[in-house]
N, C-alpha and C positions, 0 to 999 in steps of 0.2 A: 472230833469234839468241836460243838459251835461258840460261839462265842454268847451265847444266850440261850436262855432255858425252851428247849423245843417242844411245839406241840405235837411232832413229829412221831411217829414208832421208829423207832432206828430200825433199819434194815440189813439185813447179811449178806455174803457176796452171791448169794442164790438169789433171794428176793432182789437184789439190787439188778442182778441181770436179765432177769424176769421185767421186771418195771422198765427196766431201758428197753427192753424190746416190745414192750405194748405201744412206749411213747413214737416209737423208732415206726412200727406198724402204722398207727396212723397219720404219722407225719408221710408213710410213704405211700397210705390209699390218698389223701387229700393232694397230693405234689402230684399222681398221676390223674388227676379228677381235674386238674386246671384246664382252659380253656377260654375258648369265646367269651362267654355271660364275667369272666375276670376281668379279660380286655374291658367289654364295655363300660365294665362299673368302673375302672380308674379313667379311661376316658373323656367319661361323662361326669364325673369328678373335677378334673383338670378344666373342662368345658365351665363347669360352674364357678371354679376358682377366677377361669379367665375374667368370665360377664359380672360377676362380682365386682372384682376391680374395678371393670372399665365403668359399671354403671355408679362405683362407690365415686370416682375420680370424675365423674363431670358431675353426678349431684352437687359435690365439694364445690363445683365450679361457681355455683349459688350460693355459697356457703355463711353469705352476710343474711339469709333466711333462716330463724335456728330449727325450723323443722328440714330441710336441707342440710343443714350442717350435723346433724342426729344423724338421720340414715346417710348421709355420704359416709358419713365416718364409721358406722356400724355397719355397712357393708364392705367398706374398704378393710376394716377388722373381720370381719367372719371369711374377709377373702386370705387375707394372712395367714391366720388360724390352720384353716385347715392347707393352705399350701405346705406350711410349716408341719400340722402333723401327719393327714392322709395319703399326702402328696410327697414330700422331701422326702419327709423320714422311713419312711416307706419305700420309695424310690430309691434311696440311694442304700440300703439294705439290700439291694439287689433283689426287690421280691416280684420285681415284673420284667427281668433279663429274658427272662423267656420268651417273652413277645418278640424279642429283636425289633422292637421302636427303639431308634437312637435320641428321641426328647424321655425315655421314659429307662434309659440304662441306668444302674447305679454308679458305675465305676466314674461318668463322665456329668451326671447329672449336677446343677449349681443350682441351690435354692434362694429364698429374696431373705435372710436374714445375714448379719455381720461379719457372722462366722463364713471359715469356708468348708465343703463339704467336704474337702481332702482333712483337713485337719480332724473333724467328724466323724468321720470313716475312720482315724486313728484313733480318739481318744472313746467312741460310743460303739461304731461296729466291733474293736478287736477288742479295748482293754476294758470298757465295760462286760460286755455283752461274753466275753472269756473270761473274764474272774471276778464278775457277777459278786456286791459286798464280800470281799477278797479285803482285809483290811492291808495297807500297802501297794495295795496291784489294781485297785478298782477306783479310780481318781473321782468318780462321781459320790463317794462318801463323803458329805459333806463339800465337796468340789473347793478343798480346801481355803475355805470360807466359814464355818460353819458346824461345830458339833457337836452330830446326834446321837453317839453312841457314846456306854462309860467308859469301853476301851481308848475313845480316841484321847490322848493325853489333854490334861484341862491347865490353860492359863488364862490368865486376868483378860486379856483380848476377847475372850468368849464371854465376857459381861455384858457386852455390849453385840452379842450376835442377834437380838430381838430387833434390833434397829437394821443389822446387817443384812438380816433375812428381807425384810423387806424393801428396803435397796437394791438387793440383788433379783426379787422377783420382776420390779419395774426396771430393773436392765439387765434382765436375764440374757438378750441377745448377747451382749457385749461379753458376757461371762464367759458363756460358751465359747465366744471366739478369743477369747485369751487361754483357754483352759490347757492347748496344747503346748501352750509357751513354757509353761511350767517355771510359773516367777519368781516362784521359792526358791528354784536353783540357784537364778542370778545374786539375790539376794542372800544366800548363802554362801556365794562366794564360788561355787558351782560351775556356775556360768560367767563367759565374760561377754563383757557390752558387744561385741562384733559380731560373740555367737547368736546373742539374744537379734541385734537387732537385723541378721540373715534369715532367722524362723519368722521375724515381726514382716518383713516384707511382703508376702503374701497377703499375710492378715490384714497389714495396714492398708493393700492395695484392695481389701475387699470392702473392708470399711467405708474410704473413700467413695467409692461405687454408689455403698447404700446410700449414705449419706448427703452426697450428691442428687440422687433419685429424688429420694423422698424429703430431703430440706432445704433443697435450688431446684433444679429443673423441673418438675412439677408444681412449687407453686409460685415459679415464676411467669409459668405457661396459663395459672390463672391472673394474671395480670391483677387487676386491681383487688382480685379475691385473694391477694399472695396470702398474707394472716391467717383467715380461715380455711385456707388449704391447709397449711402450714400448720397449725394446730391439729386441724382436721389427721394429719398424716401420722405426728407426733402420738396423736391418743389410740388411733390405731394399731400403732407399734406396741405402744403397753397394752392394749389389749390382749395382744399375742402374748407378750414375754410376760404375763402375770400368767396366763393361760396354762402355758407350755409351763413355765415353773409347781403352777398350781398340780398339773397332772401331773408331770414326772416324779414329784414328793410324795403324792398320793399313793403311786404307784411304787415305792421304794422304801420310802420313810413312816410307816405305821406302826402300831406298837407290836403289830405278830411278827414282823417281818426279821429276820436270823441273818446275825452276819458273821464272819468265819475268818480265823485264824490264818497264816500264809502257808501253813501247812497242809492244808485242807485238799490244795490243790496237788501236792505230791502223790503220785500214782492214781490218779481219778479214774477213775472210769467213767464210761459216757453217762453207766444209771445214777453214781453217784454225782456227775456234771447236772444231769435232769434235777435232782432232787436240791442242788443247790438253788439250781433258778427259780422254779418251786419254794422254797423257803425263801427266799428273798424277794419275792415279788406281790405286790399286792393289786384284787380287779379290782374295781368299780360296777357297782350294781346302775345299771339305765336303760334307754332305750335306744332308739337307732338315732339320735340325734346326739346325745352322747357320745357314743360309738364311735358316728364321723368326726366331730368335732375334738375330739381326743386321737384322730387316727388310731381308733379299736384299740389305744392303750388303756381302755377301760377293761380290755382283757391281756392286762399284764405280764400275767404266768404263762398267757398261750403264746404271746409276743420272744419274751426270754427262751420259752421250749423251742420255738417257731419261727426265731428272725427274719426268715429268708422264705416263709410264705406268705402271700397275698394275706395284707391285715383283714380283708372283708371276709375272709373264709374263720375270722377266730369264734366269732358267734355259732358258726357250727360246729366246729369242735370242741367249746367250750364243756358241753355234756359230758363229753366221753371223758376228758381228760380228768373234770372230777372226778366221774364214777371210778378211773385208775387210780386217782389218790383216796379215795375211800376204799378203796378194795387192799391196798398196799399201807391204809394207815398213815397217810403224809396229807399235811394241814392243807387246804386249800383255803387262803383268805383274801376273803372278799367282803365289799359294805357299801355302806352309800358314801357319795363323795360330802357330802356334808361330816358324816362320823369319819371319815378318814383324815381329811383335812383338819379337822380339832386335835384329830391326832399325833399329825406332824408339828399343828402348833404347840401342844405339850409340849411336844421330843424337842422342840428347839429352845421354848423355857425352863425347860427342865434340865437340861446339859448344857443351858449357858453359866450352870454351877455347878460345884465339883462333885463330879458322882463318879464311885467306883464301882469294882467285880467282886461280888460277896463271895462267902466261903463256898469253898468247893462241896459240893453237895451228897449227899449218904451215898449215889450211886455212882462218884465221880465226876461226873459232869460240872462243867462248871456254870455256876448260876449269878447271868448278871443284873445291877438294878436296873432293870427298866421301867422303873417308875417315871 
């Protein structure tokens, strides 16, 4: 039982093992298909990221010119951007271990945002990415800030999440890197100051890092430009963190998307694991410019099937994978990032009020408002 009215055909333990082995097939023709033309493309990737920067970071250098000061910052942002999604996130997914490059491992790789990518790898490769809108077990609902579903209980606090939402998009970096702290513990009495502030020591030691980078030594190093570096840097960072907020809401928070009981997860099976990531995840309709700039989280549902395959191969899979949810009756949703994003802004004014779970419906199921 989901916790929302599915567009789904529920499936039996036959069809269910059926579906996991079509997914299971070609996640295992594409994982032997990898190679060379993979390598290049994330190299050539990383290549652009680099010259990016450096050429966003001495434009900046002129940056008391405001046509100068436009493209330093907008190249220094599109170099973020995709470090952050095509690059990091992806990377540290472990989806290019297989090269045996040691700049391009997951387990070691450290990306240019707040956060650090061990905490990362805890709270988005396992507890996301495993129980996948898991209400309870999935900390990225809502990233307890914020909520979008009628299950999550409603207080007065959520009056005010229209404001929070977007606070949280322009410092979305910062979110992420507290997210593993789990505040509420301490707060709750849970945690005490010693434990709290042994977990903060890493995080605070990354913080420092960035923040040093990007708001002292770089635009110290432009001497009399310090200002419009300095701004220059600042705008760049929100560029990302609106970005990466923007996509990952897109991709999680629309209005088809199903979220599930803690039950759900007791005795799973892998077809029944596929079909949750599936119901929980939403693509983005675009082109290849998209694609990169979203690290191919404009294909979502292939990403949650697929964690740990090179994101560049999800446009060609993308086909098949429909045509298995059409053949099996299981929703695949997808739209444009304009209709999706209106979407999530609903879900977050609409559940910054008290909304509940309607009656249980003629076939048992239970049916929530997701108005």
């Amino acid at each position: 039982m989901t916790s929302s009215t599915s567009l789904s055909r529920t499936l039996n333990d036959e069809e269910l093992t059926h579906f996991g082995a079509e997914i299971d097939a070609l996640r295992a023709r594409t994982a032997a298909d990898l190679g060379e033309r993979d390598a290049r493309y994330i190299r050539r990737v990383v290549k652009a990221v680099n010259y990016l920067e450096a050429g966003g970071r001495l434009v900046l250098m002129a940056g008391l010119f405001p046509p100068a000061f436009v493209l330093g910052t907008l190249m220094l942002g599109v170099s973020k951007i995709i470090e952050n999604m095509e690059v990091g996130h992806n990377v540290i997914h472990g989806q290019y271990d297989w090269m045996g490059d040691p700049t391009l491992t997951g387990k070691t790789y450290e990306w240019d945002i707040a956060g650090t990518a061990d905490s990362w790898r805890k709270t988005h490769n396992f507890r996301h990415h495993t129980y996948t809108n898991v209400h309870g077990m999935d900390d990225d609902i809502g990233y307890g800030l914020l909520r979008l579903f009628p299950e999550q209980k409603w207080s007065p606090f959520f009056l005010f999440q229209p404001l929070i939402a977007v606070i949280f998009a322009l410092l979305f970096q910062w979110g992420v890197a507290i997210q593993d702290l789990r505040l509420g513990r301490y707060f709750k009495g849970k945690m005490t100051g010693k434990q709290l502030g042994e977990q903060f020591r890493p995080v605070g030691k990354k913080m420092r890092y960035q923040m040093l980078k990007d708001f002292v030594i770089f635009p110290l190093l432009a001497g009399p430009f310090f200002l419009p570096v300095l701004l220059g840097n600042m705008i760049a960072n929100g560029m990302r963190n609106v970005w990466t907020y923007s996509i990952i809401f897109c991709g999680h928070f629309t209005t088809d998307v199903e979220t599930f009981p803690r039950s759900i997860v007791k005795n799973e099976t892998r077809g029944h694991w596929y079909a949750r990531q599936i119901k929980g995840s939403s693509n983005l309709k675009g082109g290849r410019l998209l694609n990169l700039m979203s690290g191919n989280l404009s294909f979502q549902i292939e990403h949650h099937l697929f964690p740990d395959l090179p994101a560049n191969r999800y446009a060609e899979i993308a086909p098949e994978v429909r045509d298995i949810c059409a053949r099996y009756g299981q929703h695949y949703n997808t739209g444009s990032f304009v209709r999706h994003f209106g979407q999530v802004i609903w879900r977050i004014l609409r559940h910054a009020l008290p909304s509940r779970p309607k009656a249980l419906a003629p076939t048992g199921e239970l049916v929530m408002d997701q108005s």
